[in-house]
C-alpha positions in Angstrom: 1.5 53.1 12.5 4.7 51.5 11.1 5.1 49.3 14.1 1.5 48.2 13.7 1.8 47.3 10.2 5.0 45.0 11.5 3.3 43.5 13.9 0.4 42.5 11.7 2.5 41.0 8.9 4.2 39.2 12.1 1.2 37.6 12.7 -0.1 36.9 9.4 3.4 35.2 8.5 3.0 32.9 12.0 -0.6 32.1 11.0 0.5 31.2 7.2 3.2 29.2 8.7 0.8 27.6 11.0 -1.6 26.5 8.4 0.9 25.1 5.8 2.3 23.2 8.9 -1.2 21.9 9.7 -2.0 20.9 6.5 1.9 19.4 5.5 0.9 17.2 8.7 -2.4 16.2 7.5 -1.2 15.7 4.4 1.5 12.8 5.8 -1.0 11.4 7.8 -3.3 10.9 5.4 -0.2 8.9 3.6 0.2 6.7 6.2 -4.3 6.2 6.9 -4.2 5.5 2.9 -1.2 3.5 3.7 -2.7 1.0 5.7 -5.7 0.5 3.7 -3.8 -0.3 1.0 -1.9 -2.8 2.0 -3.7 -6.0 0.9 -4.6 -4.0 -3.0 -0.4 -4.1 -2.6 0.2 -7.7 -2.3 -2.7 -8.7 -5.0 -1.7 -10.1 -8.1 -3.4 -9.7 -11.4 -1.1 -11.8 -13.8 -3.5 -10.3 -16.7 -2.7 -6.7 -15.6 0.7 -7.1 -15.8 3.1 -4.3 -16.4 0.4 -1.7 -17.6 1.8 2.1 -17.9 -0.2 5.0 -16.2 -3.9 4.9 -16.6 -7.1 6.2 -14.9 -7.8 2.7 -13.8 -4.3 2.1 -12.3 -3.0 5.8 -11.8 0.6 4.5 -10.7 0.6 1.6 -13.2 0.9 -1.8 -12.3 4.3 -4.1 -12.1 5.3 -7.5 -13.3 2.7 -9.6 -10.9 0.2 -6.8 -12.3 -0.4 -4.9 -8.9 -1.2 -2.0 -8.5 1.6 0.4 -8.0 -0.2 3.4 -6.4 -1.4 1.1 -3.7 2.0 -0.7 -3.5 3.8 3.2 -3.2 1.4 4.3 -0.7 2.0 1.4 1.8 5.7 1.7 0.9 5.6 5.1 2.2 4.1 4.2 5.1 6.4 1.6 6.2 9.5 4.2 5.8 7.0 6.4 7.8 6.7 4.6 10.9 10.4 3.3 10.1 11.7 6.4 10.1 9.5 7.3 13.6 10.8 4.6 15.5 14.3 5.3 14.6 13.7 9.2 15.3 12.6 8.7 18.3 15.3 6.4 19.3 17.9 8.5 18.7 16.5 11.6 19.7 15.8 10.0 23.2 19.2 8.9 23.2 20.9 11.7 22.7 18.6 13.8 25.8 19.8 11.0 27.9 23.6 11.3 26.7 23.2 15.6 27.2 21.8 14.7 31.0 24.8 12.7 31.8 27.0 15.1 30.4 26.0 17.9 32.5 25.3 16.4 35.8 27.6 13.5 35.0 31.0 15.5 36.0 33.8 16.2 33.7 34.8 12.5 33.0 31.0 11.6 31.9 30.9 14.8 29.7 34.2 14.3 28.4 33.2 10.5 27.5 30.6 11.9 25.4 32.2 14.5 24.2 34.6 11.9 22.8 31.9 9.6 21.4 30.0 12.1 19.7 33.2 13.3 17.6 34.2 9.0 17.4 30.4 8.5 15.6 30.8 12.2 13.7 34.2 11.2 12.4 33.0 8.2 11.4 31.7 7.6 7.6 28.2 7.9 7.8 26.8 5.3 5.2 28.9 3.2 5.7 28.5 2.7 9.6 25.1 2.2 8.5 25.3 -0.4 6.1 27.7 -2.4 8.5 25.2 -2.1 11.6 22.6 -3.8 9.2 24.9 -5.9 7.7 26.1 -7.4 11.3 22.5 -7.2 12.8 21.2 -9.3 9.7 18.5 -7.1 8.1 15.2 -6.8 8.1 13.3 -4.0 9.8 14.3 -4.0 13.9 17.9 -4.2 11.9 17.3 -0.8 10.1 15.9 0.9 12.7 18.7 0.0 15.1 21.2 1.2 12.2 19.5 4.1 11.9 19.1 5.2 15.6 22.8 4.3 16.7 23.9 6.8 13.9 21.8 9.7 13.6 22.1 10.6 17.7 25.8 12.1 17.8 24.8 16.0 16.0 21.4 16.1 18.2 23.4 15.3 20.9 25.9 18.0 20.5 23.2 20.4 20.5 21.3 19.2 23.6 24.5 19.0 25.3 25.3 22.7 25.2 21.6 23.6 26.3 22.4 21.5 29.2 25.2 23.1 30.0 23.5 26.6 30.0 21.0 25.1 32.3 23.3 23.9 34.3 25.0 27.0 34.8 21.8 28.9 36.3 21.0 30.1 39.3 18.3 28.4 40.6 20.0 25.0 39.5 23.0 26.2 42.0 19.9 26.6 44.5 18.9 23.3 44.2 22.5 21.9 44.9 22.5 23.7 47.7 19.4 22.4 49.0 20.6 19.2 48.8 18.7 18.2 45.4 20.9 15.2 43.8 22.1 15.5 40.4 19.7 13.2 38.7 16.7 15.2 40.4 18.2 18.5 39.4 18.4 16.6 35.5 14.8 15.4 35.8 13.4 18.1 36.8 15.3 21.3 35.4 17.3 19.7 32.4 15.2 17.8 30.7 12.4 20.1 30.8 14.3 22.7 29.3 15.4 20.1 26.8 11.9 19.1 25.7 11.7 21.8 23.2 14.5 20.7 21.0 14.1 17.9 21.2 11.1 17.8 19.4 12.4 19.6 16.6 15.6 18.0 16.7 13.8 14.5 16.3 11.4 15.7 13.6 14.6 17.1 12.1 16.2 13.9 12.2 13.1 11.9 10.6 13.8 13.2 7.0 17.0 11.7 6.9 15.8 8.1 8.9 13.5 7.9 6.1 15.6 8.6 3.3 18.6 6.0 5.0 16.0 3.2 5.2 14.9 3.7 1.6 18.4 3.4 0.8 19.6 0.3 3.1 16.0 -1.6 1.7 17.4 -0.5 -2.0 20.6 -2.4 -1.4 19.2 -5.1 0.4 19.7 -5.0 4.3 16.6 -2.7 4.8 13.5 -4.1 5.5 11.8 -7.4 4.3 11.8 -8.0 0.3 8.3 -9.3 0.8 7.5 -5.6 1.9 6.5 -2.8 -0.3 8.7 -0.4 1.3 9.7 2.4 -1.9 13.5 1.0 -1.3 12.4 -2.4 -2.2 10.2 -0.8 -5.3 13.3 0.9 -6.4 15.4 -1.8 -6.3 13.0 -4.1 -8.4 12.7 -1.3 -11.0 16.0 -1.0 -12.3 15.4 -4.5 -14.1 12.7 -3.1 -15.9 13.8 0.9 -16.8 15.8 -0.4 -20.2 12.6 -1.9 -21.0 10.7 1.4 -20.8 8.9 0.5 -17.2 9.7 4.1 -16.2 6.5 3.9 -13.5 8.3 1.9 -11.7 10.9 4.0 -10.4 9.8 7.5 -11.2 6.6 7.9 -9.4 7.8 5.8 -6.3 10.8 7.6 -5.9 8.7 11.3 -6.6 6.3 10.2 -3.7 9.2 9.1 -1.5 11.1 13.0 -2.5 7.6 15.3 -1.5 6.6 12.7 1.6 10.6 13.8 2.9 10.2 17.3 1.9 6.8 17.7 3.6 8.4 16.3 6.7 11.0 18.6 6.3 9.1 22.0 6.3 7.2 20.9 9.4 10.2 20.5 11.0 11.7 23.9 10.1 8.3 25.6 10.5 8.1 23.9 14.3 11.4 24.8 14.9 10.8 28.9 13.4 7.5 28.5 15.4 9.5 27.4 19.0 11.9 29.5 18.7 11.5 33.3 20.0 14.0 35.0 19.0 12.7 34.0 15.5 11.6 37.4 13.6 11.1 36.1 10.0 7.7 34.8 10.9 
């Protein structure tokens, strides 16, 4: 009876954790629909509107053009959304490409990327960042080349030891002996195997893409000026906090904190969900 009882609370944990995954989803994707339908209220100006705390008419307040900050957040967030995407995807791929040619590679490949993994983990992280979009001149193909080139090395740690276990297999040693090349074996047996964590290492890596490009916009070398991205947003609201413009940072950056957190769960609920040795669900 005991063991029934387990296994029920099993499953009502993996359905709970299926639903707030679902919804977290929905959630960010209704950010970024809202997102895009707000980007021209973003960019209008209503010079009599200008600077207006909280209200029900502007929820967000406005700034000192007098637009509307709700709409000017919500298309922020979804330019460090698709920002954060690109780059996550770009490093993630990356790194699955560097673990391939690791294990079928031979020991001088896998000791090449052995060494540049610990080169770009020994490196200062920030600071390799703000000199890639320093040297590549800003803007937003500049931040999301920054943020790919730096965010591959740990992912590709990982993917690199799964290979390895695939590649110590048996039916991997029966494909060598059939004659299968070592790129076929990777395409077909690695990277397969690979797929999985992939995925949750690339949604793992999309908090922090988002959170880097907020930060390079803040500084200036992230994205356009012209763009409401919430870096930008933060950056033109410290001139106004010792005036009292408190809006204009606080409820940006609060958006920015709960869109990265949301982001966050669904990556460690996909991951918990993926994984079967997992027993907490």
């Amino acid at each position: 009876m005991s063991a029934v009882a387990a296994v029920r609370r099993l499953g009502d944990r993996r359905r709970r954790t299926v639903t707030f995954t679902a919804v977290s989803l929905a959630v960010v994707l209704a950010v970024v629909i809202a997102g895009t339908l707000s980007v021209d209220a973003a960019s209008t100006t209503h010079l009599a509107d200008r600077n207006l705390s909280p209200s029900w008419q502007h929820p967000f307040g406005t700034d000192r053009l007098g637009r509307d900050m709700l709409a000017r957040a919500l298309s922020g967030l979804r330019l460090s959304l698709v920002v954060g995407v690109s780059a996550a995807v770009i490093s993630g791929t990356f790194a699955v490409l560097m673990a391939c040619a690791a294990a079928v590679g031979g020991r001088l490949v896998d000791r090449v990327v052995g060494w540049l993994v610990d080169l770009f983990l020994a490196l200062p992280h920030l600071v390799l960042l703000i000199l890639l979009a320093f040297a590549l001149g800003g803007g937003t193909r500049a931040v999301i080349i920054a943020v790919a080139v730096t965010h591959w090395p740990s992912l590709t740690r990982v993917l690199r030891g799964h290979a390895r276990q695939v590649m110590s297999s048996d039916y991997v040693a029966v494909s060598g002996r059939l004659g299968r090349g070592r790129w076929w074996i990777a395409r077909r047996h690695v990277v397969p195997q690979l797929l999985g964590h992939f995925l949750v290492g690339t949604v793992l890596l999309f908090p922090h893409a988002i959170l880097h490009e907020a930060a390079l916009s803040f500084l200036g070398l992230g994205v356009d000026p012209a763009e409401p991205s919430i870096g930008v947003l933060l950056a033109e609201s410290m001139r106004f906090l010792s005036a009292g413009a408190w809006w204009l940072a606080v409820l940006p950056g609060l958006c920015l904190l709960i869109t990265v957190k949301l982001v966050d769960s669904i990556a460690e609920n996909t991951r918990a969900l993926l994984d079967p040795r997992s027993h907490h669900l």
